[in-house]
N, C-alpha and C positions, 0 to 999 in steps of 0.2 A: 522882415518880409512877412513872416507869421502874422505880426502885427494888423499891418495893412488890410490883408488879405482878410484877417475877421471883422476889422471894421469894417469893410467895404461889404464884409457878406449881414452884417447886422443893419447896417444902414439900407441893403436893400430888402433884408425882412420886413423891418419897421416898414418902410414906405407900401409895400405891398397892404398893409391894412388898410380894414375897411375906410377909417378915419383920414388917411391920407387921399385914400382913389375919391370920396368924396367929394373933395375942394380941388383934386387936379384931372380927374375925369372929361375928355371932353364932348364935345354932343355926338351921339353915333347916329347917321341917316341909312335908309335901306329903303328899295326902291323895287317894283319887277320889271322885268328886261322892257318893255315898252313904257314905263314913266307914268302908268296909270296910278301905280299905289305908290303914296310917298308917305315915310313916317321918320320921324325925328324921337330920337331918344334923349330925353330930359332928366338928369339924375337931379334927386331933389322934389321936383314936380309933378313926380307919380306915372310916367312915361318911360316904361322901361322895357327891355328886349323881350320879359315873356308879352307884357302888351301888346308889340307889335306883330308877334305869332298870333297871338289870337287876332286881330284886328286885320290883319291880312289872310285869316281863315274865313274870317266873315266878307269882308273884301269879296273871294273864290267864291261864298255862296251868293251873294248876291248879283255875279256876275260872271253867270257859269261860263258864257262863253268864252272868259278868260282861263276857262280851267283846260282848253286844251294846248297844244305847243307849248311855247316854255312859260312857266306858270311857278317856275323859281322865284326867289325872293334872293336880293343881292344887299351888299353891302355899298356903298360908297365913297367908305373912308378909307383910308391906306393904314395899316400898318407899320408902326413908325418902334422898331426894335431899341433905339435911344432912349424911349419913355419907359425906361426902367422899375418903374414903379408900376406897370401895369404887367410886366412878365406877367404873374400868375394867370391872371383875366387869357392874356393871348394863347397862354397853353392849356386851360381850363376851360374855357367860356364859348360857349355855340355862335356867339354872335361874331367869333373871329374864323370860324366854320364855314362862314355863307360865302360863294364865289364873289369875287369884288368886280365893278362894274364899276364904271369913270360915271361923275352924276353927269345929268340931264342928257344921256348917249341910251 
């Protein structure tokens, strides 16, 4: 049982690396509550979660009037606690932080 138990907790170290989340990573979208701002997060492609902070910062400036009511920034993808290899990211990572929101609503 010993056994088990430490392969199974080695196997999910390993996977957690950066080299693994790489190639099983999948795209993360986030959106603000009215569907105005849509951004797509691209690992690999230089499109990644601080980009879309900033990019929905500028988004707010150039569109104050957005800056009042809700002017959150949401996520769109669910949380899928199976994808084992992302544990770290989901207990670590801002981007699993932002309230979820069903796309295109």
């Amino acid at each position: 049982m010993k056994k088990v138990i430490l392969i199974a907790s080695v196997i999910i170290a390993l996977s957690n690396l950066p080299i693994f989340n790489f190639f099983l990573q999948e795209d993360f979208r986030y959106q603000n509550f009215d569907g105005s701002f849509l951004y797509k997060e691209e690992p690999g492609k230089g499109k990644s979660f601080i980009g879309c902070i900033r990019s929905y910062g500028h988004f707010l400036c150039e569109h104050p009037e957005r800056d009042r009511g809700d002017n959150r920034l949401y996520r769109t993808f669910t949380i899928k606690p199976w994808r084992f290899w992302q544990w770290s990211e989901m207990l670590f990572s801002e981007r699993y932080r932002l309230p979820y929101k069903q796309p295109g609503n």
